[in-house]
Structure formats: structure tokens, C-alpha cells
C-alpha positions in Angstrom: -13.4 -9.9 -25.5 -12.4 -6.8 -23.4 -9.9 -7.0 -20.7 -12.3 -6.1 -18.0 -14.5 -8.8 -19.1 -11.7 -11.4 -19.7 -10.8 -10.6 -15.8 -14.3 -11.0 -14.5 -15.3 -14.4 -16.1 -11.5 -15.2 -14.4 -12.6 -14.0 -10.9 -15.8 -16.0 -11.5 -14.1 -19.3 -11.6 -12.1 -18.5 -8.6 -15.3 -18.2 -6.7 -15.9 -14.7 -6.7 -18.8 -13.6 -8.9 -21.1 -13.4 -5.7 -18.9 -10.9 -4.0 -19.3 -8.7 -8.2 -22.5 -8.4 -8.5 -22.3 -4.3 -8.6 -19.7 -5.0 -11.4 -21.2 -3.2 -14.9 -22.9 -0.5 -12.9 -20.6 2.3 -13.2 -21.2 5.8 -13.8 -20.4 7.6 -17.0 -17.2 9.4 -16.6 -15.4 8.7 -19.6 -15.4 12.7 -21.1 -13.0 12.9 -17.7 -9.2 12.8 -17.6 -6.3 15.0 -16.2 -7.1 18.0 -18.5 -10.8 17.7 -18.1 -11.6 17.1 -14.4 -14.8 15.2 -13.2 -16.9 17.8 -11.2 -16.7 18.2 -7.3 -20.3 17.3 -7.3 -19.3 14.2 -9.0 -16.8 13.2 -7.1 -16.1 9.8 -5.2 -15.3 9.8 -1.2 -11.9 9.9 0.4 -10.5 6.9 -0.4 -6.8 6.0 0.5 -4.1 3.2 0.0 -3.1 4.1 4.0 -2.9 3.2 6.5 -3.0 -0.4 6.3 -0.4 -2.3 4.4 -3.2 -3.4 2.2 -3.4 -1.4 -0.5 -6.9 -0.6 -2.3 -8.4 -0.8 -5.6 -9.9 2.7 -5.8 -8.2 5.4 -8.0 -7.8 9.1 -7.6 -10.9 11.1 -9.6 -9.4 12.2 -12.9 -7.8 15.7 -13.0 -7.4 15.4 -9.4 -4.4 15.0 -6.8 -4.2 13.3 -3.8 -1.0 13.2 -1.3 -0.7 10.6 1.2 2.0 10.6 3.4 3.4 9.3 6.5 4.2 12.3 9.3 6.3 9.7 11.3 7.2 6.0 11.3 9.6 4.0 13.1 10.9 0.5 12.6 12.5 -1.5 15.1 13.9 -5.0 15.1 16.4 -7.2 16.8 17.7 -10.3 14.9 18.6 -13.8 15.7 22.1 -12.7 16.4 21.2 -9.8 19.0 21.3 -7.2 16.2 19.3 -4.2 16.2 18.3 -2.0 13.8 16.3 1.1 13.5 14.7 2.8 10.9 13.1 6.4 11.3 11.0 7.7 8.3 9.5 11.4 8.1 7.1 13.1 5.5 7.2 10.2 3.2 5.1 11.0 0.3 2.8 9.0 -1.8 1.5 11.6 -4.9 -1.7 10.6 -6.9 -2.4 12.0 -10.2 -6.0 10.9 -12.0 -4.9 10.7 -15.6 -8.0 8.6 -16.6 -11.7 7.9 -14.8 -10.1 4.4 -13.8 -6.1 4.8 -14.0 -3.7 7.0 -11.6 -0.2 7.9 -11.3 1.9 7.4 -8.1 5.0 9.0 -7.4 5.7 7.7 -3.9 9.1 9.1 -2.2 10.9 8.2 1.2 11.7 12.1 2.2 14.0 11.5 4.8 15.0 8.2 6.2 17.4 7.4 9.1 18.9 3.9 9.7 20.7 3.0 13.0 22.3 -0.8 12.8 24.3 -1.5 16.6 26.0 -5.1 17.2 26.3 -4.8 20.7 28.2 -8.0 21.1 30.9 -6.8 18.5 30.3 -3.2 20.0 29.8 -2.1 16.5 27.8 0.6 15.0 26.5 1.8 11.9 24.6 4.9 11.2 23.3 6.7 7.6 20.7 9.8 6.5 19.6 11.3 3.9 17.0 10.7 1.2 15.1 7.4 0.3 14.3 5.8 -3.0 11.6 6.6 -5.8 8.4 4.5 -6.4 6.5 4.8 -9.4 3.3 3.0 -9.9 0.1 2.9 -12.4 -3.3 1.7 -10.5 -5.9 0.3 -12.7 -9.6 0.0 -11.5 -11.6 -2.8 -13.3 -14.6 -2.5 -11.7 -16.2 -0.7 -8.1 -14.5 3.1 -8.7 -17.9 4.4 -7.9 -20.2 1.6 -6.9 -21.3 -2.2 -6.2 -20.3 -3.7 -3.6 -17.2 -5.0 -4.5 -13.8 -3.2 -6.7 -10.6 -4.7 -8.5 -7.5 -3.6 -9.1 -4.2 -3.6 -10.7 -1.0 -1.9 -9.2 2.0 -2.3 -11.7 5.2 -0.6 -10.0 9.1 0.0 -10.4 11.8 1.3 -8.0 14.5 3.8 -9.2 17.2 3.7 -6.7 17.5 7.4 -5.4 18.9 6.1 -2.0 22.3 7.1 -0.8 24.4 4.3 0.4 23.6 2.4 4.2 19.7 3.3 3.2 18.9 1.6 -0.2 20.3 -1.3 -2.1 21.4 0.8 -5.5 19.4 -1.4 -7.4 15.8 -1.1 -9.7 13.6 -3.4 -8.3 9.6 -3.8 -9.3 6.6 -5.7 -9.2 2.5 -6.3 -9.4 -0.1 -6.2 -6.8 -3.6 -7.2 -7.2 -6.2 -5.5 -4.7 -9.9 -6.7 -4.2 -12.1 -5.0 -1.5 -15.6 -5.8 -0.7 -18.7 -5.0 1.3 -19.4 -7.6 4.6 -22.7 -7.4 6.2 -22.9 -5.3 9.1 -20.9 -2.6 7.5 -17.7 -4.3 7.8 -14.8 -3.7 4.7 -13.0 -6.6 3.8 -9.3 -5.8 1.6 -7.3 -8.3 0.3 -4.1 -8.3 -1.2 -2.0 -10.6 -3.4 1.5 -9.2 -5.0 4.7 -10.6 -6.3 7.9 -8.8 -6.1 11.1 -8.8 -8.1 13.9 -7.7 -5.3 17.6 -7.4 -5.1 19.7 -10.3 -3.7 21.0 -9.4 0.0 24.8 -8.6 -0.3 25.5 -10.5 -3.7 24.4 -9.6 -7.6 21.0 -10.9 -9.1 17.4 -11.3 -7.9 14.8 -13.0 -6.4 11.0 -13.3 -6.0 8.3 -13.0 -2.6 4.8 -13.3 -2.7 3.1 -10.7 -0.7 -0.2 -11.7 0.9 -2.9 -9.7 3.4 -5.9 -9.3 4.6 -7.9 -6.7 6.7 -11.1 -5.5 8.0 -12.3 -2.4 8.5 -15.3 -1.1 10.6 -16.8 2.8 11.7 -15.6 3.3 15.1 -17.5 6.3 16.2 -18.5 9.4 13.5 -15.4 10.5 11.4 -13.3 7.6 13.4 -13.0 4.0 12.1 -10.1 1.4 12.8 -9.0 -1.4 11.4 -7.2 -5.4 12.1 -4.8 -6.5 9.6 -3.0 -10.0 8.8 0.3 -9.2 6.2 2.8 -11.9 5.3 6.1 -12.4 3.3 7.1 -15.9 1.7 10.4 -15.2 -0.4 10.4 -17.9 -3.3 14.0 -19.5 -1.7 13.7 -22.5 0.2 16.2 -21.7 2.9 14.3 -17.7 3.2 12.1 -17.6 6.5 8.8 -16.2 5.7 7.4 -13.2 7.9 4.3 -12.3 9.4 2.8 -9.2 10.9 -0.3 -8.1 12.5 -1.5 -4.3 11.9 -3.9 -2.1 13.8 -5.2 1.6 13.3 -7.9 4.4 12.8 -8.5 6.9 10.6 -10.0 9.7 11.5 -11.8 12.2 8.4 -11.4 16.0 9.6 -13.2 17.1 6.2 -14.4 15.4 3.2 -10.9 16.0 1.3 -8.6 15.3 4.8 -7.9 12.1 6.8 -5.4 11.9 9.8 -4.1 8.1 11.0 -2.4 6.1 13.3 -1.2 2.5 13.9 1.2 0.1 14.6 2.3 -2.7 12.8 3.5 -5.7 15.0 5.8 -8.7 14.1 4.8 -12.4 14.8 7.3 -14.1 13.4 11.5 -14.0 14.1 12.0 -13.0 10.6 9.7 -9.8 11.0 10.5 -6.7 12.4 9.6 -6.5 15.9 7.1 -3.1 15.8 6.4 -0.1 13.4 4.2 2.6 15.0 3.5 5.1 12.5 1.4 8.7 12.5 -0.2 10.1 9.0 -2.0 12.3 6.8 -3.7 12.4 3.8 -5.6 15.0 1.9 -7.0 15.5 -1.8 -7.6 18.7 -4.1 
């Protein structure tokens, strides 16, 4: 039994055959890989992992390149304690590489990232710059690239610690995250998200595991502009580990065919979470 198969008699018995019936009705673009592009005239829509938090199912066309990257973003939180901390982020870069018609390459990099940590009480503060870490992730589409009304996915992914010190943790960290989108009546998109990451211990040796779990919903605004409502949430696997929960907003507006500007903010509903993240993007294929 093949792999796709095996994973669609799964997602059956979890409830979700109605939402696969387009599953099996691909197109042919197996003579495609990075060496051998598909056509332009062949090609699927924009599709991209941003802005939401959510990410998607849908690879890059083979023996093309998409770049999806984050103008601006800043993070802001005060903790428990009366903490605060800020993080800036500019022209972080998420590369996409279609190797195969239904697997891509991501080579995601934090460009420049600026953290401010101030202890007002203690009047003590704490400033670093400088470059971020490495992400490198594989995406595997099972089903949807092209059509149905439904696509699943797998996002396999490893960090190699490029961070100086005050920004990252030194250490390889990694994980899995298993997209599903469908198609709602009325037009509406429906993502959802499930992923399980392998992290670094805070201040002391080892690791430890969170569960990663979101929703959103996406809808055409006006034209080229659509916007979307997001739920995301955090549950680290340790008892005494708060969980956290955010909810996101945005639009996306296409320019062209191959270009997309965004915007949003993320917005922290529980004390563990930061407090806001407004961010400004762009993404664009060739």
C-alpha cells in the first residue's frame, strides 16, 4: 500500500474523507522536477505559508523559486515580574525550492534580529544584534497541489543554530507539522494546523516537547485583497509550563500573479503569550 493511500484511509477514520473527496484527481506533472520546470501555463496560483502562523499544505511548482519574507516585525511582551522584552525582525527570509511536483525545499533565515530585555525594577538592561538562526524544512503534499477541495501536508524541519549569543539558544532544535486546508461554502478557506516540537530547555542542558495547534479562516475582502482570523496555541508537554494563546489577523493583498504584499498583527490572550506582534511582508515567485 502507498504512503499516500496509507495516509488517506488514516484521515478517513478520523472523520475526514468528506472534506477529500478531490483527493486522486491530480494533474500529471510527474516529467517535472528542479531541472525540468513545469510550464508557466501550467502553473498553480500564488500560494504562500504567510502570513498567518498557519502554515499550508501547498508546495512551490517544481523548478521554481519562491521567497517569502517578512519586511518588518516586532514582538513585544511584558512578563509576570514587570519584564519587558522586545524583539525587532527585518528581511527575514523564507526560500522555496520545487525539487519534485509535490516536495520543496525551505531555507528560512532570520536576517537581522534585535532583542531589547529591560528589568525596570532592578534597572537592568540587556541589549544584542546581529544575525538569526537557520531553518531548513522539506514540505510534502499528499494530495490538493492542484485541485479538490481539500490538500495535506507534511513539514519535517530542523534548526541549525547560526544565532549569536543574547538572540538564539546555541542549540539544534526540530520538529513536524502537519497542515490540512479546505474549501467552506461561501468561499471561505479553512487551515489547520497540528505540530510537535523538540526545543531546548530554558537556561539548563536537555529538551523538551510542545504541541503546536491553530486554526484560521480566510475570505476575499475586495479584488486582489483578502484577510484573514486566526486562533494559534502552545501547550509545552511539562506540567508546571503555562500554555499560550494568540489571536491573529491580516490581509494579503496580490499586486500580480507572482507578487503578494501583507500585513497583520498577532495578539496575545493569555499571560504566557507575548502581548502583540504587528508585522509587514512580501512575497513573490519566479
Amino acid at each position: 500500500m502507498s504512503f499516500n493511500r496509507w495516509v488517506f484511509l488514516v484521515a478517513n477514520g478520523l472523520g475526514l474523507g468528506g472534506a477529500l473527496s478531490g483527493w486522486g484527481s491530480e494533474p500529471d506533472k510527474s516529467q517535472y522536477h528542479l531541472l525540468n520546470p513545469v510550464p508557466r501555463e501550467a502553473m498553480r496560483p500564488l500560494i504562500t505559508d504567510r502570513p498567518s502562523l498557519t502554515e499550508g499544505p501547498y508546495t512551490v511548482d517544481a523548478g521554481h523559486f519562491q521567497v517569502e519574507s517578512d519586511i518588518a516585525t516586532w514582538t513585544h511582551d511584558t512578563d509576570s515580574s514587570g519584564v519587558v522584552s522586545d524583539m525587532t525582525k527585518l528581511a527575514s527570509v523564507n526560500l522555496k525550492t520545487g525539487l519534485l511536483p509535490s516536495l520543496d525545499l525551505h531555507l528560512i533565515l532570520d536576517s537581522y534580529v534585535r532583542t531589547r530585555t529591560e528589568d525596570r525594577s532592578a534597572g537592568i538592561s540587556d541589549r544584542a544584534s546581529g544575525l538569526g538562526d537557520l531553518t531548513v524544512r522539506f514540505k510534502k503534499n499528499f494530495w490538493g497541489n492542484d485541485s479538490g477541495s481539500s490538500a495535506f501536508g507534511m513539514i519535517p524541519y530542523f534548526k541549525v543554530p547560526t544565532a549569536g549569543r543574547g538572540i538564539g539558544n546555541g542549540s539544534v532544535e526540530g520538529g513536524l507539522l502537519l497542515p490540512l486546508a479546505m474549501r467552506l461554502p461561501g468561499e471561505f478557506d479553512l487551515g489547520l494546523q497540528t505540530r510537535l516540537d523538540c526545543l531546548r530547555n530554558d537556561g539548563r542542558s536537555g529538551h523538551h516537547l510542545e504541541s503546536v495547534n491553530s486554526v484560521v479562516v480566510g475570505h476575499s475582502i475586495v479584488g486582489p485583497l483578502s484577510g484573514y482570523v486566526e486562533f494559534f496555541t502552545i501547550h509545552p508537554f511539562a506540567s508546571n509550563s503555562p500554555w499560550q494563546g494568540l489571536v491573529d489577523c491580516g490581509v494579503t493583498y496580490l499586486l500580480t500573479e507572482d507578487i503578494q504584499l501583507d500585513a497583520g498583527c498577532n495578539f496575545g490572550v493569555t499571560a504566557s503569550a507575548p502581548e502583540y506582534n504587528p508585522f509587514l511582508g512580501l512575497s513573490w515567485r519566479f
